[in-house]
py3Dmol code that shows the C-alpha trace and the ligand (Angstrom):
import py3Dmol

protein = """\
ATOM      1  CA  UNK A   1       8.378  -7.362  -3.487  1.00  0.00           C
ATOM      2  CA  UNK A   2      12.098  -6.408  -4.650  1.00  0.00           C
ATOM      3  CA  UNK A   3      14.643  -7.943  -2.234  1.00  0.00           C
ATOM      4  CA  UNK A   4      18.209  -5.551  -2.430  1.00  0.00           C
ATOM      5  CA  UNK A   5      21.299  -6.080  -0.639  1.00  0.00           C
ATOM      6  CA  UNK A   6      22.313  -1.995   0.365  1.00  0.00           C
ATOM      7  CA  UNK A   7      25.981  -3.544   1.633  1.00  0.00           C
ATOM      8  CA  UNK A   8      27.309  -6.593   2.820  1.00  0.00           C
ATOM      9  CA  UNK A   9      25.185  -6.459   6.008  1.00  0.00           C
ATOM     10  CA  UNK A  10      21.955  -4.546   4.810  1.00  0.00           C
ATOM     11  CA  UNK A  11      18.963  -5.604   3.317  1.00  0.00           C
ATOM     12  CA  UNK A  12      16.197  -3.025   1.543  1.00  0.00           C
ATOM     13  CA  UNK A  13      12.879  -4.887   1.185  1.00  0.00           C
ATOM     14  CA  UNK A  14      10.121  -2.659  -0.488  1.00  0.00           C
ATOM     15  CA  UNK A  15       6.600  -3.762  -1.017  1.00  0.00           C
ATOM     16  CA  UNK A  16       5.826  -3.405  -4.209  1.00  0.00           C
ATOM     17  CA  UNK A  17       1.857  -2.783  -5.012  1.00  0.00           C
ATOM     18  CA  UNK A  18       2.066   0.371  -5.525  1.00  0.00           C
ATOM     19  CA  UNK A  19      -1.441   0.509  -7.819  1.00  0.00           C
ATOM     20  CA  UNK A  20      -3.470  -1.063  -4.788  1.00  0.00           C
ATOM     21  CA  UNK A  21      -1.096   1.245  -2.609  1.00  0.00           C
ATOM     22  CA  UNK A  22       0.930  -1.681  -1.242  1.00  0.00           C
ATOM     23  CA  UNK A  23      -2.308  -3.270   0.703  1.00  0.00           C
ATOM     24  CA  UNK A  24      -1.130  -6.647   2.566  1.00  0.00           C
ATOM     25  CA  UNK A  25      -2.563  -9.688   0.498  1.00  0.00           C
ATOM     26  CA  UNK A  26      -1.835 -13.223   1.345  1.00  0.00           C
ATOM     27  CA  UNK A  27       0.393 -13.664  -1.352  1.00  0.00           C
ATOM     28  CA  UNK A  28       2.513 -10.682   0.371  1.00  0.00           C
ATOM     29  CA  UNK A  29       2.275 -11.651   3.817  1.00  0.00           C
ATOM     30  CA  UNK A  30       3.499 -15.312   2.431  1.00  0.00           C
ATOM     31  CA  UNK A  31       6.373 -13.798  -0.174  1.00  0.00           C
ATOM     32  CA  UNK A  32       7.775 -11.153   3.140  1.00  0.00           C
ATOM     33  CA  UNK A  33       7.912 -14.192   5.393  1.00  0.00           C
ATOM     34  CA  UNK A  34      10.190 -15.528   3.104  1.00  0.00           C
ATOM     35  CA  UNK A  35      12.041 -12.732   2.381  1.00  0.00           C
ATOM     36  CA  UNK A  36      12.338 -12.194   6.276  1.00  0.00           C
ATOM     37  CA  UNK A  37      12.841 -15.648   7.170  1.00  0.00           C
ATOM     38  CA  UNK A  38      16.304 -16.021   4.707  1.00  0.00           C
ATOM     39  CA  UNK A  39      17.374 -12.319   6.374  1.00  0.00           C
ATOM     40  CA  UNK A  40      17.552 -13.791   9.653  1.00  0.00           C
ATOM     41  CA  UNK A  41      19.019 -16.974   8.818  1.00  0.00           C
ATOM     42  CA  UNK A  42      21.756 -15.716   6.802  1.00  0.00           C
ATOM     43  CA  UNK A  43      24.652 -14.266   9.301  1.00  0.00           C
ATOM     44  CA  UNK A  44      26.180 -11.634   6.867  1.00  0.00           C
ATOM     45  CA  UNK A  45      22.528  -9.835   6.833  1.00  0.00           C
ATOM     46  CA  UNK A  46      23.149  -7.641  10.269  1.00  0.00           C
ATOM     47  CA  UNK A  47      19.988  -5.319   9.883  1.00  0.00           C
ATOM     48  CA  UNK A  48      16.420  -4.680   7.582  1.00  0.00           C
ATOM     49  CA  UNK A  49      15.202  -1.625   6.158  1.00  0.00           C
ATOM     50  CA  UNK A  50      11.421  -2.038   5.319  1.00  0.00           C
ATOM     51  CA  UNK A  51       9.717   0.276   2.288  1.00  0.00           C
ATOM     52  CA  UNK A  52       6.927   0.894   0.011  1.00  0.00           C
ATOM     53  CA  UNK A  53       7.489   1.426  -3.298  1.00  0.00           C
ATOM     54  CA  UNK A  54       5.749   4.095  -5.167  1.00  0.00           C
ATOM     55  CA  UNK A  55       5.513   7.698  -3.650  1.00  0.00           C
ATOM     56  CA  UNK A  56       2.437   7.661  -1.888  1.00  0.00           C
ATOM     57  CA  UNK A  57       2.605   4.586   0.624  1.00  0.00           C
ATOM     58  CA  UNK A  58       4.218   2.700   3.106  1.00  0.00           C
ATOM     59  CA  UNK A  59       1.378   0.009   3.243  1.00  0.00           C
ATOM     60  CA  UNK A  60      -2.366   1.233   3.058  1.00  0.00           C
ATOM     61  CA  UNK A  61      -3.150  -2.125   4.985  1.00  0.00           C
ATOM     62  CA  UNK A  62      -4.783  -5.198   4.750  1.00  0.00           C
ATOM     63  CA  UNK A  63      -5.834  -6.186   1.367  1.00  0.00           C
ATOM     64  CA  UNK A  64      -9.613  -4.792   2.012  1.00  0.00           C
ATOM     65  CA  UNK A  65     -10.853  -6.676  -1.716  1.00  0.00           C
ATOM     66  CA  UNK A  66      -9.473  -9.769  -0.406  1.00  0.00           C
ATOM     67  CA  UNK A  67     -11.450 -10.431   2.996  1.00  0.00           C
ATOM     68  CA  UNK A  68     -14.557  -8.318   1.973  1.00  0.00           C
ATOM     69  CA  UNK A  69     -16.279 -11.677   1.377  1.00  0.00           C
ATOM     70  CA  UNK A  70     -14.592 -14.374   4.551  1.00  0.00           C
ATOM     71  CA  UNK A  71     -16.787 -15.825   6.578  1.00  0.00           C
ATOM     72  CA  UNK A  72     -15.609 -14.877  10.327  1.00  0.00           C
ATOM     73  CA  UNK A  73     -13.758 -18.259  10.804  1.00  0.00           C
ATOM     74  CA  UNK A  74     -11.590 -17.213   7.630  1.00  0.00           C
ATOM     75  CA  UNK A  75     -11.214 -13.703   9.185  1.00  0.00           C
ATOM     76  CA  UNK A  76     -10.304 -15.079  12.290  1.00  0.00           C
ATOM     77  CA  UNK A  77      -7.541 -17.275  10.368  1.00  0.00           C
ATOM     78  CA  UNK A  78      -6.224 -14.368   8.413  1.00  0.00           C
ATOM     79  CA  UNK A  79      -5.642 -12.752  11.331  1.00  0.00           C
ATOM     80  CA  UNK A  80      -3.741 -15.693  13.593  1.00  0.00           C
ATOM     81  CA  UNK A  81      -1.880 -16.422  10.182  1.00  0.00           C
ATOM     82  CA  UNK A  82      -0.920 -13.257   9.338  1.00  0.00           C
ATOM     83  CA  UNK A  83      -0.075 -12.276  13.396  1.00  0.00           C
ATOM     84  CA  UNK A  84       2.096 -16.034  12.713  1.00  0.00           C
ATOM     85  CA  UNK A  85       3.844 -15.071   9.129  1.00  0.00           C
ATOM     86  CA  UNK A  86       4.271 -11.531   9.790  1.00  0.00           C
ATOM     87  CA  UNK A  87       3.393  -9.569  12.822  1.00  0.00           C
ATOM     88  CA  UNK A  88       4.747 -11.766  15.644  1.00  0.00           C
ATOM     89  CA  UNK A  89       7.492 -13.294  12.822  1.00  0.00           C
ATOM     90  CA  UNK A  90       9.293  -9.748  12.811  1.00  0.00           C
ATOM     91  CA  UNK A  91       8.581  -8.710  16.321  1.00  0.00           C
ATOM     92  CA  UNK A  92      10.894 -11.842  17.392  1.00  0.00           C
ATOM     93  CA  UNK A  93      13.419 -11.797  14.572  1.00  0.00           C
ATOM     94  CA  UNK A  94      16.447 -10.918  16.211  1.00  0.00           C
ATOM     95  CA  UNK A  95      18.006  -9.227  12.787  1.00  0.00           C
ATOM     96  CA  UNK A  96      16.534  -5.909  13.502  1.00  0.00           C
ATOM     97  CA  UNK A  97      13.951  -4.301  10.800  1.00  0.00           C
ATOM     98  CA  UNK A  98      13.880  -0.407  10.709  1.00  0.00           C
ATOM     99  CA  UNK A  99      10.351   0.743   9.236  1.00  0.00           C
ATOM    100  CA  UNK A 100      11.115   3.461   6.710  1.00  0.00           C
ATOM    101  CA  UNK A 101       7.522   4.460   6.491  1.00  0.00           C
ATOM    102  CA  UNK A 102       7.577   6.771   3.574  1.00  0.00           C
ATOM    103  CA  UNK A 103       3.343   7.331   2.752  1.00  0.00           C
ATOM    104  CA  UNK A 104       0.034   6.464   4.466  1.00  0.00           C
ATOM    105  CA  UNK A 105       0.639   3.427   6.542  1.00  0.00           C
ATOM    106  CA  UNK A 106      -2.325   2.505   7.109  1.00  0.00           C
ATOM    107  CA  UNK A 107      -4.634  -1.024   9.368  1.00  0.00           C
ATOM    108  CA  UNK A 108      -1.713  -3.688   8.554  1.00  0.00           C
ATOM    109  CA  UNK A 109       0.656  -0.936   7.443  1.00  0.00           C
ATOM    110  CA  UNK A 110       0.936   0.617  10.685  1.00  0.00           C
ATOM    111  CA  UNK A 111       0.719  -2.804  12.301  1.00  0.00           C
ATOM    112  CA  UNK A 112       3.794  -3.974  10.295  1.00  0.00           C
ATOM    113  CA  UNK A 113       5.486  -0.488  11.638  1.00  0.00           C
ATOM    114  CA  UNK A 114       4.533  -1.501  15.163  1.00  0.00           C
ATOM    115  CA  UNK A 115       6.272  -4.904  14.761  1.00  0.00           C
ATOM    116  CA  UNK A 116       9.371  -3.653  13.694  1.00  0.00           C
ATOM    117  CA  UNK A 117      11.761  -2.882  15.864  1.00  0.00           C
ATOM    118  CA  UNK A 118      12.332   0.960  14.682  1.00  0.00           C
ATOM    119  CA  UNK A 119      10.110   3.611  12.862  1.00  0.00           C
ATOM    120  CA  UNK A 120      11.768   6.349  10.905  1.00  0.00           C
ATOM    121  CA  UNK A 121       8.849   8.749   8.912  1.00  0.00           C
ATOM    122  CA  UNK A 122       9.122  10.763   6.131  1.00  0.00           C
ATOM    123  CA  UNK A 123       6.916  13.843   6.358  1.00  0.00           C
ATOM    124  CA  UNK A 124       4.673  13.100   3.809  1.00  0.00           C
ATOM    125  CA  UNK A 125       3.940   9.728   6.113  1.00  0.00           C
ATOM    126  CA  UNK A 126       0.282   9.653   7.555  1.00  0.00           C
ATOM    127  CA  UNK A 127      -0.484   6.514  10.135  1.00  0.00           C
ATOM    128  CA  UNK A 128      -3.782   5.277  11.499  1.00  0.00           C
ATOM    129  CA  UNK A 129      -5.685   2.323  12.305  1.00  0.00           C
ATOM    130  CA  UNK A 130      -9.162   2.961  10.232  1.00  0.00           C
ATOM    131  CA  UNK A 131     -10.405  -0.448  10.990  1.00  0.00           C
ATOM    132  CA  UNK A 132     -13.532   0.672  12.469  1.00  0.00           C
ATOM    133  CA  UNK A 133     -14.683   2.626  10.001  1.00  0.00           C
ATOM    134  CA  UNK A 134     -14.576  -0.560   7.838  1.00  0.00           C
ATOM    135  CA  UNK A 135     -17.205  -2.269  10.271  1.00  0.00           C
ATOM    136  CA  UNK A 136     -13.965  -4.360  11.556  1.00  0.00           C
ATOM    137  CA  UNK A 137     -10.891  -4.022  14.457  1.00  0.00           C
ATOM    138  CA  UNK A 138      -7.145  -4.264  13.856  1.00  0.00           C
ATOM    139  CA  UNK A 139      -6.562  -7.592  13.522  1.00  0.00           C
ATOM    140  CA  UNK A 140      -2.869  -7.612  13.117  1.00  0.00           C
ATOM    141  CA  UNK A 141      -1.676  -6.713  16.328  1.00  0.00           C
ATOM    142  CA  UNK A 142      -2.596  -2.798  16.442  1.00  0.00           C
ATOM    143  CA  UNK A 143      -5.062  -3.129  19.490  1.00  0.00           C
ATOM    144  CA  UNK A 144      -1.810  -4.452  21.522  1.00  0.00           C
ATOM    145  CA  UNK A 145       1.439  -2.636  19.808  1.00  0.00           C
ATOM    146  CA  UNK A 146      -0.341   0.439  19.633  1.00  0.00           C
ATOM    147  CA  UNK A 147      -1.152   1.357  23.260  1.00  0.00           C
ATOM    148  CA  UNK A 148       2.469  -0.617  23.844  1.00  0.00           C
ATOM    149  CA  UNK A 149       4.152   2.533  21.909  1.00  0.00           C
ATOM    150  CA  UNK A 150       1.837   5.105  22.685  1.00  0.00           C
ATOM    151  CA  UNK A 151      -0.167   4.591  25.957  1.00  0.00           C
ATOM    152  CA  UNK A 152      -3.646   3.004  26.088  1.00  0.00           C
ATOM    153  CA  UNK A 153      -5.516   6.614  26.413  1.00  0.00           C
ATOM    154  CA  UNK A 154      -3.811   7.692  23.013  1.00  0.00           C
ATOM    155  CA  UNK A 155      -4.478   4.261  21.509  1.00  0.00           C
ATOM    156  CA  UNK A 156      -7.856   4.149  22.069  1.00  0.00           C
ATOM    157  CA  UNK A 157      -8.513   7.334  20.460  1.00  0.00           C
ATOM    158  CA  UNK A 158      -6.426   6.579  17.590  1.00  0.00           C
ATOM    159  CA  UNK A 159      -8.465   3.112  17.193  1.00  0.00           C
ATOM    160  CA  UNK A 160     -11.585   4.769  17.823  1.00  0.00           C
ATOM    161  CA  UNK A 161     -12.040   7.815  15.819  1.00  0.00           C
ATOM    162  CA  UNK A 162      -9.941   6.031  13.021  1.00  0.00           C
ATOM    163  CA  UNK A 163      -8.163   9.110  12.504  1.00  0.00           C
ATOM    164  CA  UNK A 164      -5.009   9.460  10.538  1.00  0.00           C
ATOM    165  CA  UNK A 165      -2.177  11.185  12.383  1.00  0.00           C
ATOM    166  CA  UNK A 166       0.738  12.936  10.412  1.00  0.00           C
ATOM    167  CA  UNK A 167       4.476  12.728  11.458  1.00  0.00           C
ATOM    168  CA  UNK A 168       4.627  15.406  13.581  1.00  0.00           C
ATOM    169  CA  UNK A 169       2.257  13.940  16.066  1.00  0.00           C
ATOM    170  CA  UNK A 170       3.622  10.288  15.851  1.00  0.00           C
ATOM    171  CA  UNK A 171       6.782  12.051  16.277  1.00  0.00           C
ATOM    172  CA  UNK A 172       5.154  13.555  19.472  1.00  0.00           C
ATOM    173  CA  UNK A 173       3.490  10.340  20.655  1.00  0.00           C
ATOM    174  CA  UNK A 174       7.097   8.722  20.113  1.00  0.00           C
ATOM    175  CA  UNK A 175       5.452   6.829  17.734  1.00  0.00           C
ATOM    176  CA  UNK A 176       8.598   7.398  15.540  1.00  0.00           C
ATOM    177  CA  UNK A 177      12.134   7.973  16.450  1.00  0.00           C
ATOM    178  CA  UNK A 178      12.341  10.623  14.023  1.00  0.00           C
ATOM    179  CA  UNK A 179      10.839  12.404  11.012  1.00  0.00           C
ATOM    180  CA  UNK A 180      12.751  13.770   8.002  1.00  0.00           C
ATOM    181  CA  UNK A 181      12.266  15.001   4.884  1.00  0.00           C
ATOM    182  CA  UNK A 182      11.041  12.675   2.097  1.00  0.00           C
ATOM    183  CA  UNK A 183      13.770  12.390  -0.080  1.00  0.00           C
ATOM    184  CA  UNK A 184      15.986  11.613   2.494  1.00  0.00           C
ATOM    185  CA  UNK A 185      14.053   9.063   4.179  1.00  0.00           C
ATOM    186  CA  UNK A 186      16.661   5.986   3.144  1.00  0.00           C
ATOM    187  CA  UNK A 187      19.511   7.622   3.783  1.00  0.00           C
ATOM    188  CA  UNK A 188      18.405   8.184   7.504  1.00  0.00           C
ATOM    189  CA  UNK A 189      17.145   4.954   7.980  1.00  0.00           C
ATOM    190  CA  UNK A 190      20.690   3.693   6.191  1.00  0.00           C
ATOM    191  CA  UNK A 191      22.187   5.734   8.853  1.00  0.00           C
ATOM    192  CA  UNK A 192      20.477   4.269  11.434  1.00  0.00           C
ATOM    193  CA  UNK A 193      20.808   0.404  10.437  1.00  0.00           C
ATOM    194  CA  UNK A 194      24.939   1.490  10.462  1.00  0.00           C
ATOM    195  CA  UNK A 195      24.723   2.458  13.992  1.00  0.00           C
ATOM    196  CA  UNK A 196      23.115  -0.998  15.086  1.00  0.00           C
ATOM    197  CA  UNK A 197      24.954  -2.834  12.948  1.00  0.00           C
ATOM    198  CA  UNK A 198      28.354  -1.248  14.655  1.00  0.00           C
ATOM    199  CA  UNK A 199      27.475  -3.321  17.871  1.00  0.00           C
ATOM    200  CA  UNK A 200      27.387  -7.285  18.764  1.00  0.00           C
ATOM    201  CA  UNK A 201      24.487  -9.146  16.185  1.00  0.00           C
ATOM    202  CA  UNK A 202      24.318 -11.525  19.170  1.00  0.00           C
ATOM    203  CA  UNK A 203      23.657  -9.116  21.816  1.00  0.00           C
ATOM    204  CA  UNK A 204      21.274  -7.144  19.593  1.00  0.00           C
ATOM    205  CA  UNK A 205      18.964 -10.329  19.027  1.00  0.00           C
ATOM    206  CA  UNK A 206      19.100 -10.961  23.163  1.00  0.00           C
ATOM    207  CA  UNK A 207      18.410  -7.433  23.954  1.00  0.00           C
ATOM    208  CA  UNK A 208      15.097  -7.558  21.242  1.00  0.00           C
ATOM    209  CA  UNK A 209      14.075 -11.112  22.896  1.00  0.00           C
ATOM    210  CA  UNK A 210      14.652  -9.872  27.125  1.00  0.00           C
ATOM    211  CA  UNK A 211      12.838  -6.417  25.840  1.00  0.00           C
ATOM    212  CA  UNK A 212       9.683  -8.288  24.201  1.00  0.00           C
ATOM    213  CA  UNK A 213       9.440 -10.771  27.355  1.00  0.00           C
ATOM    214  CA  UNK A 214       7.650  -8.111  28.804  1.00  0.00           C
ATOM    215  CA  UNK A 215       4.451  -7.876  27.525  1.00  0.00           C
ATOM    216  CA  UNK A 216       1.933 -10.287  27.653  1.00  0.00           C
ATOM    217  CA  UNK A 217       0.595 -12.939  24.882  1.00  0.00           C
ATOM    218  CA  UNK A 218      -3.117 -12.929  25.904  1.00  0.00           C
ATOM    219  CA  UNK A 219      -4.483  -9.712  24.337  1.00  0.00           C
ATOM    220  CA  UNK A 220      -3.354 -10.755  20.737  1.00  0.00           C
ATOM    221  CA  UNK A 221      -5.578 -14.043  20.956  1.00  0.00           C
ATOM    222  CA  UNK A 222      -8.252 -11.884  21.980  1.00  0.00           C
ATOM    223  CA  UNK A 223      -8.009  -9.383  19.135  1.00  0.00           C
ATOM    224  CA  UNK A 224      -7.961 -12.674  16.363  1.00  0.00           C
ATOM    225  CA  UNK A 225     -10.943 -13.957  17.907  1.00  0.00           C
ATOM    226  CA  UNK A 226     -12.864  -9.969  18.020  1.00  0.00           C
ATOM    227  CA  UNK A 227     -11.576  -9.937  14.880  1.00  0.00           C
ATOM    228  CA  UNK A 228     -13.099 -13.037  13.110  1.00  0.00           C
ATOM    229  CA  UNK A 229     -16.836 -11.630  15.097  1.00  0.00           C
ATOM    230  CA  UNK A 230     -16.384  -8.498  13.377  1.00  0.00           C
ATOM    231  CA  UNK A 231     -17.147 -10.523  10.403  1.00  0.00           C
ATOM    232  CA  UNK A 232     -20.652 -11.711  11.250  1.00  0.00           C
ATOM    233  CA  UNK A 233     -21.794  -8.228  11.132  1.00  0.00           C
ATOM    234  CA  UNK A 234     -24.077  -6.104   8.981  1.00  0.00           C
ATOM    235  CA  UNK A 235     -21.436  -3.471   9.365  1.00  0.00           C
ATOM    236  CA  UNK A 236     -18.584  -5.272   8.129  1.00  0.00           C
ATOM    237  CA  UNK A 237     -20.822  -6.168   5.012  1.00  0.00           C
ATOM    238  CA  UNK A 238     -21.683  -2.272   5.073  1.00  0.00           C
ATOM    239  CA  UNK A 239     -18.394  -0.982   5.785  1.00  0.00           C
ATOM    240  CA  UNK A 240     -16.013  -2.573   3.108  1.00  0.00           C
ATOM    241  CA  UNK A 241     -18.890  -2.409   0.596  1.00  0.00           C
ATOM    242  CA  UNK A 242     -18.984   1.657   1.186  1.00  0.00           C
ATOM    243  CA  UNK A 243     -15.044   1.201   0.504  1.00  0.00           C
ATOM    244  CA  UNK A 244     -15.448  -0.139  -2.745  1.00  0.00           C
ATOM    245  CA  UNK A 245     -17.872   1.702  -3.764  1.00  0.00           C
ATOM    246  CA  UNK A 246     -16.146   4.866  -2.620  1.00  0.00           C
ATOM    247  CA  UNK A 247     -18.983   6.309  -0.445  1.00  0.00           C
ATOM    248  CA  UNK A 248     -19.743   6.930   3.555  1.00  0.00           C
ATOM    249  CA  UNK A 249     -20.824   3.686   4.988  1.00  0.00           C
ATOM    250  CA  UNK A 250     -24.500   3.735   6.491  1.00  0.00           C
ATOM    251  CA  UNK A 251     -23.922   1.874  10.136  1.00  0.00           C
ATOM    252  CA  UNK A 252     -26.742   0.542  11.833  1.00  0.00           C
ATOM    253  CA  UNK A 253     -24.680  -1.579  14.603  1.00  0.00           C
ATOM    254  CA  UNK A 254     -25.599  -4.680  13.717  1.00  0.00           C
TER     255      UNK A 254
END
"""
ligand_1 = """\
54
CAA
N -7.032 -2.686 0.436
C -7.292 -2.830 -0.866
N -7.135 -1.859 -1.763
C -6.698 -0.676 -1.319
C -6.404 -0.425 0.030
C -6.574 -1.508 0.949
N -6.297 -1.398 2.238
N -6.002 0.853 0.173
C -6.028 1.393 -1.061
N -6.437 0.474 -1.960
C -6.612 0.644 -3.411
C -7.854 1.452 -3.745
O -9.021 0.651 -3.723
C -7.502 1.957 -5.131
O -7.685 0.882 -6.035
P -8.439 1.107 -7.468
O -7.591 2.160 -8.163
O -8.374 -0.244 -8.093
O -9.816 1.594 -7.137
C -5.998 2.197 -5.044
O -5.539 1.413 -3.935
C -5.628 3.643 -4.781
O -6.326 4.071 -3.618
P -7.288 5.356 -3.578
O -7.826 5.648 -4.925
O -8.288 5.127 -2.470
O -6.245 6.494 -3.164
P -6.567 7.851 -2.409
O -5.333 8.668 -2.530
O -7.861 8.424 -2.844
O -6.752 7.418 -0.857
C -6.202 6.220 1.160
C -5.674 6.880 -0.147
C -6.726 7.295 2.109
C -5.022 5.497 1.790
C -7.334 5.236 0.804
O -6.888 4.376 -0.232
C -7.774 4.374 1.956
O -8.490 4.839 2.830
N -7.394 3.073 1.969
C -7.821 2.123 2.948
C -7.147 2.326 4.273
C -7.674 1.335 5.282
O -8.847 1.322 5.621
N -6.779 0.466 5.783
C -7.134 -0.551 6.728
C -7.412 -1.832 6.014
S -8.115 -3.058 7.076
C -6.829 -3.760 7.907
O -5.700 -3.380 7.767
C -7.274 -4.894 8.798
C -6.271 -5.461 9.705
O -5.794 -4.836 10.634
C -5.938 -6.880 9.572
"""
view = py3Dmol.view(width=600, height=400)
view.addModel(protein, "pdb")
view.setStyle({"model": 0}, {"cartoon": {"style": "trace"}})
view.addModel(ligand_1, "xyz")
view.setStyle({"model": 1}, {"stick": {}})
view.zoomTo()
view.show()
């Protein structure tokens, strides 16, 4: 992860797998709460861009190599310490993060996207929550932000089929405030991290706090726990297996 101060007031924070596409380990997860958690305690730091480095990806999601083999009470932990560390962590930070997502973001990827409090795209970007055909669910918040942004009828067919979308369409779902060209991904999201950080830090981090007070707390429990069961299955075994091994997975639904 490379930590980069833009101006006084402006943090860039890119991800920085870029071999493994920038999937979400738990060294990651651990190393961005950090880097988030000194953001929003120092005062001079007024707004967050989030990247991936590397020109393919914003985050392909979770690390899929790393919880291939957890039992579901570790997949269930991943989840509720990853929703802790990360997810929920960014949601409430009341120094704004701007996703820039520049590349597939991807299970976690789009997840972290959903958490943040504003989602610029380039055009190359690509976002989808392929969980299922893994053998597993989102685990990191998707079932809930998703149909949040989008509605629950476009959710559920995003989380469903698995598809990938591309820009245009999130742009159209209002997935993303806006789409621009690749190269000047940054520079937009620069733009629009001046234009928050014009106003008053303390009435930015009340107006993120009042505007998450409205949704509920319940559902996310839910998806840790669906999560973790997802793990007993034959088709978790199948699905990550067939992921590695870079064929189609054979699901039985058991
Ligand atoms: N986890 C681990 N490794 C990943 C990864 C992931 N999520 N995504 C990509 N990689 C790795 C690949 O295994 C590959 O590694 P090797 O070179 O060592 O084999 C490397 O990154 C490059 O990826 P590809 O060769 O697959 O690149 P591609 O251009 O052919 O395909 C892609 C790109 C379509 C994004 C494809 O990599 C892909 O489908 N990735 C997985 C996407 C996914 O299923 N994400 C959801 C993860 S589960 C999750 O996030 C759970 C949750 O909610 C908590």
């Amino acid at each position: 992860m490379i930590v980069k101060n833009l101006s006084d007031h402006l943090q860039l924070i890119t991800i920085n797998r870029p071999q493994q596409l920038n999937a979400l380990n738990r060294e990651v997860i651990a190393e961005l709460h950090r880097a988030l958690s000194r953001a929003e305690e120092d005062p001079q730091i007024r707004a967050v861009i989030l990247m991936g480095s590397g020109d393919k990806a914003f985050i392909a999601g979770a690390d899929i190599k790393e919880f291939m083999h957890f039992t579901p009470e570790e997949g269930k932990k991943l989840s509720e310490e990853g929703q802790r560390l990360l997810f929920d962590y960014v949601e409430q930070m009341h120094t704004p993060v701007i996703a820039a997502i520049n590349g597939y973001a991807l299970g976690g990827g789009l997840e972290l996207a959903l958490a943040s409090h504003v989602r610029l795209a380039s055009e190359r970007a690509k976002m989808g929550l392929p969980e299922v055909s893994l053998g597993v669910i989102p685990g990191y918040g998707g079932t809930q932000r998703l149909a949040q942004h989008i509605g629950k009828g476009r959710a559920m067919e995003m989380i469903l089929t698995g598809k990938m979308i591309d820009a245009r369409k999130a742009y159209d779902y209002g997935l993303v405030g806006e789409v621009v060209p690749h190269e000047k991904l940054l520079d937009k999201a620069v733009e629009t991290a001046e234009a928050i950080m014009k106003n008053s830090p303390a009435a930015i981090g009340l107006a993120i706090e009042a505007i998450n007070a409205a949704y509920g707390r319940d559902g996310f429990k839910v998806e840790s726990e669906l999560f973790g069961k997802a793990f007993a299955t034959e088709d978790f075994k199948e699905g990550t297996r067939a992921f590695v091994e870079r064929r189609k997975p054979n699901f039985t639904g058991k």
